[in-house]
N, C-alpha and C positions, 0 to 999 in steps of 0.2 A: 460332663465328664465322659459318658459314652463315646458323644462326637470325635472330643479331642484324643482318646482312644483311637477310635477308630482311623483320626486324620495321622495320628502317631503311624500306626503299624500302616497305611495306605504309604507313606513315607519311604519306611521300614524295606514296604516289599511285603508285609509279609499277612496283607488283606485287599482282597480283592476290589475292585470300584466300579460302580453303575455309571456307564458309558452314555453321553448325551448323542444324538442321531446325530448325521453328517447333517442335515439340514440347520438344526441347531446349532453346531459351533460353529457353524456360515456367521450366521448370524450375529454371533458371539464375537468374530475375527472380524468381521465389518463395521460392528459398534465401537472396537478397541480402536480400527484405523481410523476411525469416522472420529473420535474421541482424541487420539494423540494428534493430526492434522490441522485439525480447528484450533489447538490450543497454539499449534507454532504458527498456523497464517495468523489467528488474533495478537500474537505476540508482535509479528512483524510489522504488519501492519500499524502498531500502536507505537513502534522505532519508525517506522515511513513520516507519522503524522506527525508524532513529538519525539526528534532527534536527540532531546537533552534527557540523561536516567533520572537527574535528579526531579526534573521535575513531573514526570512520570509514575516517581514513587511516592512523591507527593497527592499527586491526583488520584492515584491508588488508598493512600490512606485518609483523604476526605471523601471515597464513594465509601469506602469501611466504615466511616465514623457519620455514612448519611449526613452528608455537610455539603453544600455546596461551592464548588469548584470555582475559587481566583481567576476572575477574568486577564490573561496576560496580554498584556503588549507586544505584536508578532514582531520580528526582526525586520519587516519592511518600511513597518511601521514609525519603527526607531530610528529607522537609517531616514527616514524620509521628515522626523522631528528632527535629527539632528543635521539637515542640509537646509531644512528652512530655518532653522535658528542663526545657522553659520552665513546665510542669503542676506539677512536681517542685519548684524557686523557685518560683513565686504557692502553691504549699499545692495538693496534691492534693485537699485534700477543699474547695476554697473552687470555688461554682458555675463560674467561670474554668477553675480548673484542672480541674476534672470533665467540662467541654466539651471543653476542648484534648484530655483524654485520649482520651474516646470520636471528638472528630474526626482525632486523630493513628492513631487501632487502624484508623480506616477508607483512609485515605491510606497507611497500612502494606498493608495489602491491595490497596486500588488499585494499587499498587506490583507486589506481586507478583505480579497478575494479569497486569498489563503485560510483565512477565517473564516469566511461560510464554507469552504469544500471541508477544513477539517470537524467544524460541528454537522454537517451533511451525512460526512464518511462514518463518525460515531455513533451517530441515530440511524442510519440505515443500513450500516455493515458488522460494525465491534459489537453495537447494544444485540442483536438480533444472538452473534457467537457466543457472547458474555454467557446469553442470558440459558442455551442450550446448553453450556457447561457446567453452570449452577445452578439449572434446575430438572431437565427433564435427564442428563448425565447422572446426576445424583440422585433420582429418581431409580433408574435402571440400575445403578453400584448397589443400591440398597436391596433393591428387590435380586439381584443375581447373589449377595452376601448370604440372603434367606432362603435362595434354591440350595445353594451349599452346604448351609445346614441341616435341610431337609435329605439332602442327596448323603450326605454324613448319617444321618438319624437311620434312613433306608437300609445303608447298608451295614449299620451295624446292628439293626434288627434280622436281618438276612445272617449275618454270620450267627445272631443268637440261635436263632431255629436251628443253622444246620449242628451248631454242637449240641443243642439239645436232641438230633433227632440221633445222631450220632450216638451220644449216650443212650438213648430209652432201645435201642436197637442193640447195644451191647450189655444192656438191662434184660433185655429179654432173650438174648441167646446165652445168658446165665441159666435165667428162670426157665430155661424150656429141659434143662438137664435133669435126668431123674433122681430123686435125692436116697442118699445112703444113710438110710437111719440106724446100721450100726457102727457110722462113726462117731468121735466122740464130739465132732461138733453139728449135728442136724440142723440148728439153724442157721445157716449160711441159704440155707433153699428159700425160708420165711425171709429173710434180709434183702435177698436175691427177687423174690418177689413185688414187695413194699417199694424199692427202688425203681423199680421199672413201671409200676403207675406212678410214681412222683414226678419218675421222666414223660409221662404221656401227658401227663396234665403240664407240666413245662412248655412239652411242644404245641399244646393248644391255648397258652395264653403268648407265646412267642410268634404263634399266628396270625392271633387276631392283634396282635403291635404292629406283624407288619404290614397288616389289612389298611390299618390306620395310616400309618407312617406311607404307606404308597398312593396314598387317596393325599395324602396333602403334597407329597411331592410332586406328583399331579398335577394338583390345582395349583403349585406355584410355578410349576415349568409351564404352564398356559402364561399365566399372567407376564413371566419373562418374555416370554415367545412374543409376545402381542409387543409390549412395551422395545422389542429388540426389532420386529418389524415395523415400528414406526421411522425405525432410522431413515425410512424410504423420504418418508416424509420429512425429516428435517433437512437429506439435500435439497430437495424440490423447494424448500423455504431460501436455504441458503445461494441457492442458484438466484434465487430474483433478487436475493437481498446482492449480491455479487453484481449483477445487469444495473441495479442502482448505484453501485460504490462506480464503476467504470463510469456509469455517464455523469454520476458528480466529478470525477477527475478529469473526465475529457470537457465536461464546461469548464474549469478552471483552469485546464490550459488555454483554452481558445480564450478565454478573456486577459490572461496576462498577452500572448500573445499579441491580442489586439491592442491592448495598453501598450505595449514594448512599441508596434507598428506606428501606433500614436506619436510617439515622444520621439521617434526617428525621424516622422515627419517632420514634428516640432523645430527640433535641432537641426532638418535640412534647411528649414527655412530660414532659420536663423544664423547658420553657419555662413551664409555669402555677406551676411550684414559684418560678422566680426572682424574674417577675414580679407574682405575686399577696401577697407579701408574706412569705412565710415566710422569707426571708432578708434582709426589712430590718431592721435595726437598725446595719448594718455604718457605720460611719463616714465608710468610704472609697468607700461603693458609686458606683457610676457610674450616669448615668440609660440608661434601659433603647431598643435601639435602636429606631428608628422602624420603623415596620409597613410592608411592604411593598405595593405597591399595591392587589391583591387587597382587603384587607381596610382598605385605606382606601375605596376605592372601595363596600367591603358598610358598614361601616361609618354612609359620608355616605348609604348608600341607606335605613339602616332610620327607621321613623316615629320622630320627636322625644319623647323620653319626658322630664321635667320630671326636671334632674339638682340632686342636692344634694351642695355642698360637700363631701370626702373632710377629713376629721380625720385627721394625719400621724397614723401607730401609733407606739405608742410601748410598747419593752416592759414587759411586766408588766399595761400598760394594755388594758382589752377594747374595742374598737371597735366598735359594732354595725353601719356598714355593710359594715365586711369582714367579721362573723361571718357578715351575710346572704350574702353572696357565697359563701362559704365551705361554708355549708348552703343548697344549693338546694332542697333536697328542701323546706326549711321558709319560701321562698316563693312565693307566688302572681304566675301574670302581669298585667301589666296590661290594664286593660280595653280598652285598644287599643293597637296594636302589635305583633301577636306576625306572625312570618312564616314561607312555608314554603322548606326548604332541602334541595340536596340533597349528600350525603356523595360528595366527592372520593374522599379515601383511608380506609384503613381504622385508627381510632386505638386504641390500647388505656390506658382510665383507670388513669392515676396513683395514684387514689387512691379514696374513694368518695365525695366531691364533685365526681366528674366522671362523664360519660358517656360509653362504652366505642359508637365509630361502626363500621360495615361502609360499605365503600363500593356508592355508588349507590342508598341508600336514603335515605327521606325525612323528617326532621325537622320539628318546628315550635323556633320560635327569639323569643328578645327580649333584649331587654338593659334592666338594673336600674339605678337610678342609683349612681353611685359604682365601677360596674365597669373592670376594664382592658378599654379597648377591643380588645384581641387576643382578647377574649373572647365569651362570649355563653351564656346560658341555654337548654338543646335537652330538650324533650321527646321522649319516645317513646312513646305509650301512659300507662304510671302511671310510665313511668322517666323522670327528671328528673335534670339535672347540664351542669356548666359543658364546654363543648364549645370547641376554638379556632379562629377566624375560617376560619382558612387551608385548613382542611379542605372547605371550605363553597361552595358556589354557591349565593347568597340569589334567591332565587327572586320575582317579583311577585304 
């Protein structure tokens, strides 16, 4: 009742309050930002990892319920079951279904890589924040609740004393007056007396309250203090747990990366088989899709070379300008035209009508008439073979 007194008229204005050191409420304003910051990076961080609310607020209420947490199925996952199911209807061995597969076995992997970085990020980054906000935070709330009441108790033993002392001093500049014994009231001097030790002994048990009360305010403003200079120590925690959260994300991008790297290979390899003819005859086939800038762009750059008419294949039937294609080795370039290129990435031929690149090195290049334009003719020295566009930076 005191306290809330005293915290009333502290309100009010109209009682004064025991001022904590500048050092102190440092301390005090660095645990509050130290406190509100953690809670919005662990927030975000847990939207970075798991984009869906719903299922977020779920995982929230089975760590509340000490229940362990539904293992889900990541979306690369899923997208990589359902490209090998749909592999399996079109015909695994039909080009379709041989992409789906090799691009579903990588979206599987994407998957599970995403799976170890997010159980990685929550054992060495969320669990470490979690755990300073529920435990050594709520440690320090508690103990600064109990400074305040002490610092409450303080000063409302401080305003007792000074009205007591106020009083026994107006007690005794009563009793110090010399008394008129012949008025008719005499005792007003005996009244005047009694009052003023009632007020002394007031003041001296008002003292020794706040003898007490400042020995314990004391002793909890230490223990604050200690408990608020640890904050030091929970950055220096958070800082390595952070040094761990970045190098679990930087391995998990190098590993998609590398799998993406993979499956582009895959695909170059297999893109000359599609579209250079080996699989026309198909009835159903679909036209082949448009080439992406790059190699439109090298494409419209190389010199005009006199194109002649492509004869559909037809099987059984021999074609000679896809046999030419087909065997580079067996032609020559033209007398003008040829240009030099240099190797993106690194390819490995298909087959032995292609030439097998290292990246960063430098070819010469042309194109024959009747070729897919995804294509091109790359020397090396005496090695010769059909090279793909996309690999290429054509050179002036």
């Amino acid at each position: 009742t005191t306290s809330f007194l005293q915290f009333t008229e502290e309100k009010l204005g109209q009682a004064e309050k025991t001022e904590l050191d500048a050092h102190f409420e440092n301390l005090l304003a660095r645990a509050d930002c130290t406190k509100n910051w953690t809670e919005k990076i662990l927030h975000q961080t847990e939207v970075l990892l798991q984009p869906n609310p719903s299922a977020r607020v779920e995982e929230f209420l089975y760590e509340k319920l000490d229940r362990k947490v539904p293992s889900r199925v990541t979306n690369g996952e899923l997208l990589a079951q359902y490209m090998t199911e749909a592999a399996n209807d079109f015909g695994p061995g039909t080009p379709y279904g041989k992409t789906l597969i090799k691009v579903g076995e990588t979206q599987r992997r994407l998957g599970a890589a995403e799976r170890d970085f997010i159980h990685s990020a929550s054992l060495n980054f969320l669990t470490p924040l979690r755990n300073f906000l529920e435990g050594d935070w709520r440690t320090i709330s508690k103990e600064r609740r109990i400074l305040q009441n002490r610092r409450l108790d303080l000063d409302a033993c401080k305003a007792r004393l000074k009205k007591a002392k106020a009083a026994e001093a107006k007690a005794a500049c009563e009793g110090d007056a010399v008394p008129d014994f012949q008025e008719t009231r005499p005792r007003n001097y005996v009244l005047s007396a009694s009052a003023s030790a009632l007020w002394s002994d007031e003041v001296e048990k008002a003292e020794h309250e706040l003898r007490l009360t400042q020995t314990e305010f004391d002793r909890q403003a230490e223990v604050t203090r200690l408990l608020l200079e640890g904050i030091s120590s929970t950055h220096v925690n958070h800082l390595r747990c952070l040094h761990e959260f970045v190098e679990s994300q930087t391995n998990y991008y190098a590993q998609c990366y590398q799998y993406m790297l993979d499956l582009q290979k895959q695909l170059g390899s297999s893109k000359g088989e599609i579209f250079s003819g080996t699989f026309i005859g198909n009835a159903e086939s679909t036209s082949p899709p448009a080439a992406t800038s790059p190699p439109a762009v090298a494409a419209a750059t190389l010199p005009a070379v006199p194109t002649i008419p492509v004869v559909p294949t037809i099987v059984g039937v021999p074609n000679t300008v896809a046999e030419s294609v087909l065997n580079p080795n067996e032609v020559k370039p033209p007398a003008s035209g040829t240009r030099k290129a240099r190797v993106l990435y690194d390819y490995e031929a298909a087959d032995s009508t292609e030439l097998a690149l290292l990246a960063d090195e430098m070819i010469t290049v042309y194109s024959l008439p009747g070729m897919d334009p995804d294509w091109l003719i790359g020397e090396r020295g005496n090695q010769k073979g059909k090279v793909p566009v996309t690999y290429l930076e054509l050179l002036s």
